[in-house]
C-alpha positions as CSV (number, residue, x, y, z in Angstrom):
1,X,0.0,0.0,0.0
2,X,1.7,3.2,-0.9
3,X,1.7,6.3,1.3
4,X,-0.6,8.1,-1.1
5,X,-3.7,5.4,-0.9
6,X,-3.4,4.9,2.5
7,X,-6.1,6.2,4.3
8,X,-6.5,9.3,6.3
9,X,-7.6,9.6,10.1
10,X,-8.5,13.1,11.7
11,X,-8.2,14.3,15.3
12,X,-8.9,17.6,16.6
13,X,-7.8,19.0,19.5
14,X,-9.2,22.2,21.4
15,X,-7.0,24.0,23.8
16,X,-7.6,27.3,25.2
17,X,-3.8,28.3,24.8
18,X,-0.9,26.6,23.3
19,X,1.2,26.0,27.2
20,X,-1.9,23.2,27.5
21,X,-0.5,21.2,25.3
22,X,2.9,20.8,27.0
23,X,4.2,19.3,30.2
24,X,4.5,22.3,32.2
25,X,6.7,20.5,34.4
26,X,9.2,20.3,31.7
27,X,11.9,23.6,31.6
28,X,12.4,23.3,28.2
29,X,11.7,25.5,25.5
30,X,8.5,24.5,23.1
31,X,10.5,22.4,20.4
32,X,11.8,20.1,22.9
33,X,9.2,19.5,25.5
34,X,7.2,17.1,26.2
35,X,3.5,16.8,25.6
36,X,1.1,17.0,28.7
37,X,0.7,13.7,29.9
38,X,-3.0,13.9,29.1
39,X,-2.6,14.8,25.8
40,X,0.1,12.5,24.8
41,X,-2.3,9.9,26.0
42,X,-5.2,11.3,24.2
43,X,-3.1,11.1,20.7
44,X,-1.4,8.0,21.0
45,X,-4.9,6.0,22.2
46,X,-6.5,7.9,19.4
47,X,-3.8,6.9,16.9
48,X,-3.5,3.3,18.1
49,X,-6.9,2.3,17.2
50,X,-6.3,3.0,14.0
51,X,-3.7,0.6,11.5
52,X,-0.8,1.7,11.2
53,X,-0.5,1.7,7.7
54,X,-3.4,4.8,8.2
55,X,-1.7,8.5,7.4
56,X,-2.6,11.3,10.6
57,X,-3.8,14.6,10.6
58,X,-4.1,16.4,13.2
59,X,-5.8,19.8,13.7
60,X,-5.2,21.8,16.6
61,X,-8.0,24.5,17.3
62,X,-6.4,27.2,20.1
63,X,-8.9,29.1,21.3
64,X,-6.5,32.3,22.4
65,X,-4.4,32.4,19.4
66,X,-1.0,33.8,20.2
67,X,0.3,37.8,19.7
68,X,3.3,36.4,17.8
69,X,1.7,35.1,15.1
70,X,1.0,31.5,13.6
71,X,2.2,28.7,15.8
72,X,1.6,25.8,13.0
73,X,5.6,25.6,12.3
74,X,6.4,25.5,16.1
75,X,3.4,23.2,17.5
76,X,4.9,20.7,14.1
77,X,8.4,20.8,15.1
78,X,7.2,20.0,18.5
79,X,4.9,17.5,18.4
80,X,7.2,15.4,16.1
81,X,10.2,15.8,18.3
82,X,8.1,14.4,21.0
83,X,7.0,11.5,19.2
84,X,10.2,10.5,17.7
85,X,11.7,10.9,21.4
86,X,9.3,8.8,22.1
87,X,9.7,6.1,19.3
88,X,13.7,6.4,20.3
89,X,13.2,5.7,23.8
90,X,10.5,2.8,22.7
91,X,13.3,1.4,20.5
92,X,15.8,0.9,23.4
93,X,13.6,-0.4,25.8
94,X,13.1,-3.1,22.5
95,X,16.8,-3.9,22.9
96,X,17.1,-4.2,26.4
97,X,13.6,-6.9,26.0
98,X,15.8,-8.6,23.4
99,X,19.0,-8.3,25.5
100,X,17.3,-9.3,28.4
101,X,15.7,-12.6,26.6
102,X,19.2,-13.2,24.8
103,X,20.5,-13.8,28.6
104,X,17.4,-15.6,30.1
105,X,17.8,-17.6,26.8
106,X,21.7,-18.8,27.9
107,X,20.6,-19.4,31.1
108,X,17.4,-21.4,30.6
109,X,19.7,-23.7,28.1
110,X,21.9,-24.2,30.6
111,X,19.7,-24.7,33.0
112,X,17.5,-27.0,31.4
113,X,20.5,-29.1,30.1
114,X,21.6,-29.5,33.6
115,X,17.8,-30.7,34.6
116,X,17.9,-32.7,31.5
117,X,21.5,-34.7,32.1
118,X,20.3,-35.0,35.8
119,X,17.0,-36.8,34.7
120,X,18.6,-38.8,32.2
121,X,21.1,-39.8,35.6
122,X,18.2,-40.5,37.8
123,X,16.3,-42.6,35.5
124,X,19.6,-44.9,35.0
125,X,19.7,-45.4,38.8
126,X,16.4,-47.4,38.8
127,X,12.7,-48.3,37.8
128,X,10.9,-47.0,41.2
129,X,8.4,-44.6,41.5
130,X,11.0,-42.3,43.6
131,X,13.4,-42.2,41.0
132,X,10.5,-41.9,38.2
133,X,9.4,-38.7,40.2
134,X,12.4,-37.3,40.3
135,X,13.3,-37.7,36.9
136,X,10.2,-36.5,35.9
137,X,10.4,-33.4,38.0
138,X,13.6,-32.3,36.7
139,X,12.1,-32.6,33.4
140,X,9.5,-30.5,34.2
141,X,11.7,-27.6,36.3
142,X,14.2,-27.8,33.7
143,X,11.6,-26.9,30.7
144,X,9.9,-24.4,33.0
145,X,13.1,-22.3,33.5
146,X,12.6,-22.0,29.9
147,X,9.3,-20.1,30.0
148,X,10.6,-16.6,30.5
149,X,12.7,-16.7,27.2
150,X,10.2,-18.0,25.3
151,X,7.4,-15.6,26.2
152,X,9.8,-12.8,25.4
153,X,10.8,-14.5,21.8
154,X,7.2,-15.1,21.0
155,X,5.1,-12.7,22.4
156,X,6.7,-9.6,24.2
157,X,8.5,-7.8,21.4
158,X,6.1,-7.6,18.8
159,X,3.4,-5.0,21.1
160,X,7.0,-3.0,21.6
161,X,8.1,-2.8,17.9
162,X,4.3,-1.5,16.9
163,X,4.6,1.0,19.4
164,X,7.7,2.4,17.9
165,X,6.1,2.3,14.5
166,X,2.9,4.3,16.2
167,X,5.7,7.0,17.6
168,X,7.0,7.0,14.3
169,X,3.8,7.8,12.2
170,X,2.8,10.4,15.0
171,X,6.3,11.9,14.3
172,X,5.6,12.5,10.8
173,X,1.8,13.6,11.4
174,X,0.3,16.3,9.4
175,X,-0.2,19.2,11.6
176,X,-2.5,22.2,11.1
177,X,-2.8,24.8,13.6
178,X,-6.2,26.8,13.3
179,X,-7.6,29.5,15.1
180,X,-11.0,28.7,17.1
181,X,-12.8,27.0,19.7
């Protein structure tokens, strides 16, 4: 699907003035701060029910439009800074899943190797049910140990990396800055 037919999602936000829109715990200047908590939420639960193969457009309606003059440059600059921040810090948390499931991978092999060689031990020393337990047990442990790896492998990367993706497309939003309430 090409960037041109993909379709087109809308959100408008109403503020009274621009400072609404930013953390105001944040000392930074406008191009670098972050989005109020509340409206960073508000965008990125907006944006996430859509696919991600959707183009954005958001409209900003400021009710007290600024004495300096059209804010549409500034409020773009801004907004896609924070959301490729955001898609940056997303990515590394990615790696450190990944790096964290690269170790707990080396460990759960090892570990279930040594449950695996101890079983196979046991079960040579004899045909009771103690033994049979046992065996059995350190089957179990050692294929348990590898539950952690596999959940991150299979299941807890893929929400991360559309996340980033999400940041990404909110980074490169369209942005239009309107007078209004």
């Amino acid at each position: 699907m090409t960037t041109t037919s993909a379709p087109i999602h809308r959100l408008a936000l109403r503020v009274r003035e621009i400072a609404q829109l930013f953390n105001s715990m944040d000392p930074t200047p406008f191009l670098n701060k972050d989005l109020d908590p509340q409206a960073n939420e508000f965008i990125e639960s907006w944006a996430s029910s859509h696919s991600l193969n959707s183009r954005f457009h958001l409209t900003i309606h400021i009710e007290h439009w600024p004495e300096q003059g059209d804010p549409t440059e500034m409020l773009t600059s801004a907004i896609h800074n924070h959301f490729l921040y955001q898609a940056e810090r997303t990515r590394r948390r990615l790696h450190q899943v990944l790096k964290q499931g690269r170790i707990s991978m080396a460990i759960g092999i090892i570990f279930v190797s040594s449950c695996l060689i101890a079983a196979d031990f046991i079960g040579d020393l004899g045909p009771n049910a103690g033994y049979r337990i046992a065996r059995e047990s350190l089957t179990i442990v050692g294929w348990v140990a590898m539950w952690r790896p596999m959940q991150i492998f299979l299941y807890d990367w893929w929400p991360i990396l559309r996340k980033i993706r999400l940041y990404q497309k909110l980074g490169s939003a369209h942005v239009q800055v309107v007078p209004g309430k």
